[in-house]
C-alpha positions in Angstrom: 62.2 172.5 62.8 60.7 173.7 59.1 57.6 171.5 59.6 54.5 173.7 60.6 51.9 171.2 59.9 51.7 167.6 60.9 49.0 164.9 59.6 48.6 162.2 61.7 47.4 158.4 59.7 45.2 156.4 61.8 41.8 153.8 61.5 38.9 155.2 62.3 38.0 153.2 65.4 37.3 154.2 68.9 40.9 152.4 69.8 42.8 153.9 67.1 41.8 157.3 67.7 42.6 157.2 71.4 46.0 156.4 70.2 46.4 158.6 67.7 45.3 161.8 70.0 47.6 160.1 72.4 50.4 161.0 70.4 49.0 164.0 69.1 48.9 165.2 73.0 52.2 163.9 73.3 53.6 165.6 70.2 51.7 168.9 70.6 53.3 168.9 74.5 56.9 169.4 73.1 56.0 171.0 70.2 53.4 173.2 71.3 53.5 175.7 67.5 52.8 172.8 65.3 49.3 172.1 63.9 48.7 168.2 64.2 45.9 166.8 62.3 43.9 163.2 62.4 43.2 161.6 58.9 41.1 158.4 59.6 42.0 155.6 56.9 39.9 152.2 56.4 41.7 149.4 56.0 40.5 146.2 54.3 40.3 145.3 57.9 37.8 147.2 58.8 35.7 146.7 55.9 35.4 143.2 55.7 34.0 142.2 58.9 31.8 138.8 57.7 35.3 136.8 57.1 37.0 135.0 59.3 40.3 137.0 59.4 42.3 133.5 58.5 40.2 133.5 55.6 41.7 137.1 53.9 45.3 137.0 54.1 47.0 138.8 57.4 49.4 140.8 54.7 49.0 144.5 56.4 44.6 143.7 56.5 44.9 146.4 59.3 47.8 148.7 57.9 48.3 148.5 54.0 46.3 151.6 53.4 47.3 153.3 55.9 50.9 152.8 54.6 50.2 153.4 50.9 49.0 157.1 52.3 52.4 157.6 54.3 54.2 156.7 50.5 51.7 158.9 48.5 52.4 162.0 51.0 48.8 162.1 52.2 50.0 161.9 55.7 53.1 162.6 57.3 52.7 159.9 60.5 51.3 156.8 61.5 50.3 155.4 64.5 49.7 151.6 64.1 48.7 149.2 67.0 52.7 147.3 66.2 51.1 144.2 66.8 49.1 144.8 63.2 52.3 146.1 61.9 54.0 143.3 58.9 57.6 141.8 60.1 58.5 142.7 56.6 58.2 146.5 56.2 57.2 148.3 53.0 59.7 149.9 50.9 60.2 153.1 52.0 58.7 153.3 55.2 60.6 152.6 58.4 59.5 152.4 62.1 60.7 155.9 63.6 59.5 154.8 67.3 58.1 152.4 69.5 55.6 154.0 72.1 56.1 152.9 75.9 54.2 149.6 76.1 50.6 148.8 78.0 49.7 146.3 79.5 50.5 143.1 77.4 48.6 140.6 78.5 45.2 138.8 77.0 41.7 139.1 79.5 38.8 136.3 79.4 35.6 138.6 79.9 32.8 137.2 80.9 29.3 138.2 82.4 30.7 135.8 85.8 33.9 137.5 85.8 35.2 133.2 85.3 39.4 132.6 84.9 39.8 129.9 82.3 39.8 127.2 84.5 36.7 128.4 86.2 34.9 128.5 82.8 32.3 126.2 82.1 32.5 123.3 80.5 31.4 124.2 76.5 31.7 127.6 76.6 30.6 129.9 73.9 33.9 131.4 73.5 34.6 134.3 71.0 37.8 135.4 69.4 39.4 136.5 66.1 42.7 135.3 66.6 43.9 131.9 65.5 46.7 132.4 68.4 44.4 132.9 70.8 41.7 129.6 69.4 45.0 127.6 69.5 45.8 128.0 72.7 42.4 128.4 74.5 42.2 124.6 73.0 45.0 123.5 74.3 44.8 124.6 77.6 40.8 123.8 77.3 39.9 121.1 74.6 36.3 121.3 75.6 35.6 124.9 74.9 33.4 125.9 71.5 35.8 128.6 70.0 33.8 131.1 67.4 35.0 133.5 65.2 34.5 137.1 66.6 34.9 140.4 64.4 34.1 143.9 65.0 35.9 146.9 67.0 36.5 146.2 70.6 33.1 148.0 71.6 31.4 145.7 68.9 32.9 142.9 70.4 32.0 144.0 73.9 28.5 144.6 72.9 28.2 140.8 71.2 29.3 139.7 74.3 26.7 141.7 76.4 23.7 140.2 73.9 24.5 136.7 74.8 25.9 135.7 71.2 29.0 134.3 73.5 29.8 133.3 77.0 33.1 134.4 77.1 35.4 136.3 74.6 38.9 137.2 74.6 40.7 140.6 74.3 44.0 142.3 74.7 44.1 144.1 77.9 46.0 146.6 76.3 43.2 148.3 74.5 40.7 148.1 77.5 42.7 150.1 79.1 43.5 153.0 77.0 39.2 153.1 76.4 38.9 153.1 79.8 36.5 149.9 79.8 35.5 148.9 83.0 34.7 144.8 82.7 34.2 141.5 84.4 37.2 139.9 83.3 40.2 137.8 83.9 43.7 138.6 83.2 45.4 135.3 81.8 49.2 135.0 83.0 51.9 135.1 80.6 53.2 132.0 81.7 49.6 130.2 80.6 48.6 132.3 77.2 51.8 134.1 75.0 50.3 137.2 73.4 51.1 138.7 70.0 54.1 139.7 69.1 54.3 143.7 70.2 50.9 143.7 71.5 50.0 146.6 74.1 53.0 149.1 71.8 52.2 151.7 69.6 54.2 151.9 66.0 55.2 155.4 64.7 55.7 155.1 60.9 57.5 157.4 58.5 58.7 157.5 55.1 62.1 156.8 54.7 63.3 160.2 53.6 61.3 161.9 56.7 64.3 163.4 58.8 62.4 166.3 60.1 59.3 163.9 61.1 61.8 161.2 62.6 63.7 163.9 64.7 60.2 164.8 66.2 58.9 161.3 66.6 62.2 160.2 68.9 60.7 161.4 71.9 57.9 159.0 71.3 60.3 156.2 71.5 60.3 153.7 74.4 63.8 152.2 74.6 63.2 149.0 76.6 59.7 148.3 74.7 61.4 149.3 71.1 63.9 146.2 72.2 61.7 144.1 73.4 59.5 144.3 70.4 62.0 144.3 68.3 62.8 141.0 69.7 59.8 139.6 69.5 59.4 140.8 65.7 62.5 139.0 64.7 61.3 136.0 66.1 58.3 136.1 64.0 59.9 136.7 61.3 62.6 133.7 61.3 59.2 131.7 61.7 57.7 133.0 58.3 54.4 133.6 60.4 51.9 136.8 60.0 50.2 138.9 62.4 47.7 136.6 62.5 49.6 133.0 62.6 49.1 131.2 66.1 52.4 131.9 67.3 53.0 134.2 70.5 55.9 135.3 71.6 56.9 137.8 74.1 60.5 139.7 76.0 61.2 141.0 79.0 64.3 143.1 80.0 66.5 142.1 83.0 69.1 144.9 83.3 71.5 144.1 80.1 69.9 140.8 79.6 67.1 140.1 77.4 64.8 136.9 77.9 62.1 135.4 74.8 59.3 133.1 75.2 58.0 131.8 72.3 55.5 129.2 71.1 53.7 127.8 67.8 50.7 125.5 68.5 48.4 124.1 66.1 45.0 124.8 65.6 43.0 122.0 67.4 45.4 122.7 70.3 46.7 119.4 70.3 50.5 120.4 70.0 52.1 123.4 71.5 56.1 123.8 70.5 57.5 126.5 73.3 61.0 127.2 73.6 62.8 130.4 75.5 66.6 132.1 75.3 68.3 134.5 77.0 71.3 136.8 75.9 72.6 140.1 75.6 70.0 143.0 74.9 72.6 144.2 72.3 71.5 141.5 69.8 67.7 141.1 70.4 67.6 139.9 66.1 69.7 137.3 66.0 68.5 135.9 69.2 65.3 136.0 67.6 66.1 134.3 64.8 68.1 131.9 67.0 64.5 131.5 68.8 62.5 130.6 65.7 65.2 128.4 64.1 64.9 126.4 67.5 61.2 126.1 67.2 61.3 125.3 64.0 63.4 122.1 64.7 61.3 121.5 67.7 58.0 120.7 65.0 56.7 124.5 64.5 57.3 124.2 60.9 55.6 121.2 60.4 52.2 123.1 62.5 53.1 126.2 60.2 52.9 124.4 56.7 50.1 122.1 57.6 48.4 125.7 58.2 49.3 126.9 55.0 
C-alpha cells in the first residue's frame, strides 16, 4: 500500500463525526501506519435550516459538497449517511463500500414515552421528512405534522422545550450518539424507512484503487445488497432522498425480499407492493418493484408532488 496519508470527508455534525471516527477506528485497526485525517464539509443542508427541506431540492442537499471535494482531490474518502446519498451517482465517484447496517427502523419520541397509537389525539408532531408526514397521516389523520430542522441534538432539544409533542427520528443515529430517550420503536410492517437508512456509504473517486482496496474491509455484504436493492427501487421510481417513498430488504439465505411503498402527502393513499427473488439480481428486481408501483397509482402521487 503507497498511501501514507488518508483524509477522511465528512459534515460537521455530532452524527457525522461519530461515523466518520467510526471508520477512521476501523481503518486505523487494519492499517495501524497510516495517518487518517477528518475534514468537516458543510453542505447546503446544513446551512439552510429555515426551509422546509421539500422546499430546496433533495439533489445531494446533504452530500454535493462533500462530493465536489472527493473530485477536486481535497479528500481522499467519504463517509455519507447512504440514505443522503443520490440514486444517481456523480461522475467519477463510485460507492467503494457499504458499512454493516444499524438499526433501521424510525422511533416516535416523546416526553410520555406514547407508541403511535397511544398518541394523543392532535399531536404536535415534528419531522423533516415528507416520507415520514405521509405516512404518520395515514396511519393517524388527526395528527398536526410540523416541519422540523436541525442536527439530531437540535431536534432533541426542540422537542425537550415543548415546541412539539412528539417528533420522529431514525433509530439508527440515536444509537451510534448513544442517546438515551423516551421513545417508541415503530415496526416495519407499520412505517417503511428510507431507502439505506441505518448504512454508512464509503465514497471514492473513480480512479482510487489504492483507497478502494483499503475501504473493502468496510464493506458489509448482506447490507451492500440489501441497499442496493432498495436503491434501485428508488431509482426506477424517479424519487429523491427526500420523496415519500420507503422501501426496505431483508436477506433470507439466497433469497432477497422488498417492501415498498409511495403515499401521498395528506396520507390519503398509500400504494405498497413487495417481491421476492434471487439475491443475485437485487437491480432488476428493484426496478421490477417500482415499475409495479408505478402501475399500481405511485406515479400519479409522484407527479401531483412535482
Amino acid at each position: 500500500m503507497m498511501l501514507k496519508t488518508l483524509i477522511i470527508g465528512s459534515r460537521a455534525s455530532s452524527l457525522a463525526l461519530v461515523q466518520a471516527n467510526l471508520i477512521k477506528d476501523l481503518l486505523k485497526k487494519r492499517y495501524p501506519g497510516l495517518a487518517i485525517e477528518i475534514k468537516t464539509i458543510k453542505t447546503s443542508g446544513d446551512k439552510i435550516l429555515d426551509v422546509a427541506l421539500d422546499k430546496i431540492g433533495d439533489k445531494g442537499l446533504f452530500t454535493k459538497e462533500i462530493e465536489e471535494a472527493l473530485l477536486a482531490g481535497q479528500i481522499d474518502l467519504a463517509v455519507h449517511s447512504l440514505k443522503d446519498l443520490p440514486v444517481e451517482i456523480a461522475t467519477g465517484l463510485k460507492i467503494a463500500a457499504v458499512t454493516k447496517r444499524e438499526d433501521l427502523r424510525d422511533i416516535l419520541v416523546s416526553p410520555q414515552g406514547y407508541d403511535l397509537k397511544s398518541l394523543t389525539q392532535k399531536s404536535r408532531v415534528g419531522t423533516s421528512s415528507l416520507r415520514r408526514r405521509a405516512q404518520l397521516l395515514h396511519l393517524r389523520p388527526d395528527l398536526q405534522i410540523m416541519d422540523l430542522r436541525g442536527n439530531l441534538d437540535t431536534r432533541i432539544q426542540k422537542l425537550n422545550d415543548g415546541l412539539y409533542d412528539a417528533i420522529v427520528l431514525a433509530f439508527a443515529g440515536v444509537k451510534r450518539l448513544g442517546f438515551k430517550l423516551s421513545m417508541s420503536v415503530i415496526p416495519l410492517e407499520e412505517f417503511l424507512p428510507q431507502a439505506a437508512q441505518g448504512a454508512l456509504g464509503i465514497q471514492i473517486r473513480q480512479d482510487g484503487t489504492d483507497i478502494e482496496e483499503m475501504a473493502k474491509i468496510l464493506d458489509d455484504t448482506p447490507t451492500h445488497l440489501c441497499c442496493d436493492a432498495e436503491r434501485a427501487v428508488l431509482f426506477g421510481l424517479g424519487g429523491g432522498c427526500h420523496a415519500p417513498i420507503g422501501v426496505y430488504a431483508q436477506l433470507e439465505d439466497d433469497k432477497i425480499i422488498i417492501n415498498a411503498g409511495v403515499f401521498s402527502l395528506n396520507g390519503g393513499v398509500a400504494v405498497k407492493d413487495s417481491i421476492s427473488g434471487d439475491k443475485k439480481d437485487v437491480n432488476n428486481l428493484g426496478l421490477t418493484l417500482a415499475d409495479r408501483l408505478l402501475n399500481r397509482g405511485a406515479k400519479q402521487i409522484l407527479e401531483a408532488i412535482e
